[in-house]
C-alpha positions in Angstrom: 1.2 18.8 -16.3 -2.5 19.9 -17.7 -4.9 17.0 -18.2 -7.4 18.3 -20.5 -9.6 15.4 -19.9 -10.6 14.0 -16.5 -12.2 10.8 -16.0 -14.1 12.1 -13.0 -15.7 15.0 -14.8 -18.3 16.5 -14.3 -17.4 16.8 -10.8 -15.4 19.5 -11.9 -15.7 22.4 -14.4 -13.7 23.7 -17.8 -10.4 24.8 -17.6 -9.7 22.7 -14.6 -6.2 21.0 -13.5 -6.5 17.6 -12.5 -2.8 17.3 -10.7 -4.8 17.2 -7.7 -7.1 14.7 -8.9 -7.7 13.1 -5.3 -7.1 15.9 -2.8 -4.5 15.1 -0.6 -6.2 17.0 2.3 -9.4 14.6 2.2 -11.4 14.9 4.2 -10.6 18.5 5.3 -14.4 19.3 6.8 -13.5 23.1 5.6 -17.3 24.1 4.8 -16.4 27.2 3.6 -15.2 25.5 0.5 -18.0 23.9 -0.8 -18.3 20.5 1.2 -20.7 19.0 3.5 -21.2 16.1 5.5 -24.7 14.1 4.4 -25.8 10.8 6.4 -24.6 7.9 3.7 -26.0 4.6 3.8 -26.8 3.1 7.4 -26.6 6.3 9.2 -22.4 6.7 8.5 -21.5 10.2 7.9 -19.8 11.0 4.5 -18.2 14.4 3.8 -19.1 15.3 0.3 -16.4 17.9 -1.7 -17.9 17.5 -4.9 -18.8 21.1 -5.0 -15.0 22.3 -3.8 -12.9 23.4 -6.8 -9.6 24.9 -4.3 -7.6 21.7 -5.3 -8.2 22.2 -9.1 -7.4 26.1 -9.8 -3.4 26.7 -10.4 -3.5 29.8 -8.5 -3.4 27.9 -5.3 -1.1 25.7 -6.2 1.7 26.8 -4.3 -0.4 27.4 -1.2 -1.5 23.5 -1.6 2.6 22.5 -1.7 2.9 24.6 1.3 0.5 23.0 3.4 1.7 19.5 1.9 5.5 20.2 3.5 3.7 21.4 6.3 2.1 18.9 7.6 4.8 15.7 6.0 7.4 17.4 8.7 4.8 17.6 11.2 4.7 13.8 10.8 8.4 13.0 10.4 
């Protein structure tokens, strides 16, 4: 389902869908995605994906499923 309104924007852009609201792969430390790790408060490192947009575009949605059943039979 298409939310066309996200409680969390503007942390995201137009057009976005929000069925990944809270990415299940958090945190992922994948750079090359837009995220970064900045010192939070007392010195505690924090990775920051506020600028990654992967989880929100459809066209990756089935390589997100994927990865999902990937790694729940790695656990099983």
């Amino acid at each position: 389902m298409i939310k066309q309104n996200c409680d969390y924007y503007p942390c995201h852009f137009i057009g976005q869908d929000c069925t990944f609201c809270y990415c299940p792969f958090y945190p992922c430390n994948d750079t090359k995605r837009g995220g970064k790790v900045y010192n939070g408060q007392n010195g505690v490192s924090v990775w920051d994906c506020s600028e990654c947009k992967y989880i929100h575009r459809i066209k990756n949605f089935p390589e997100i499923i994927e990865e999902i059943i990937k790694r729940k039979n790695e656990v099983v």
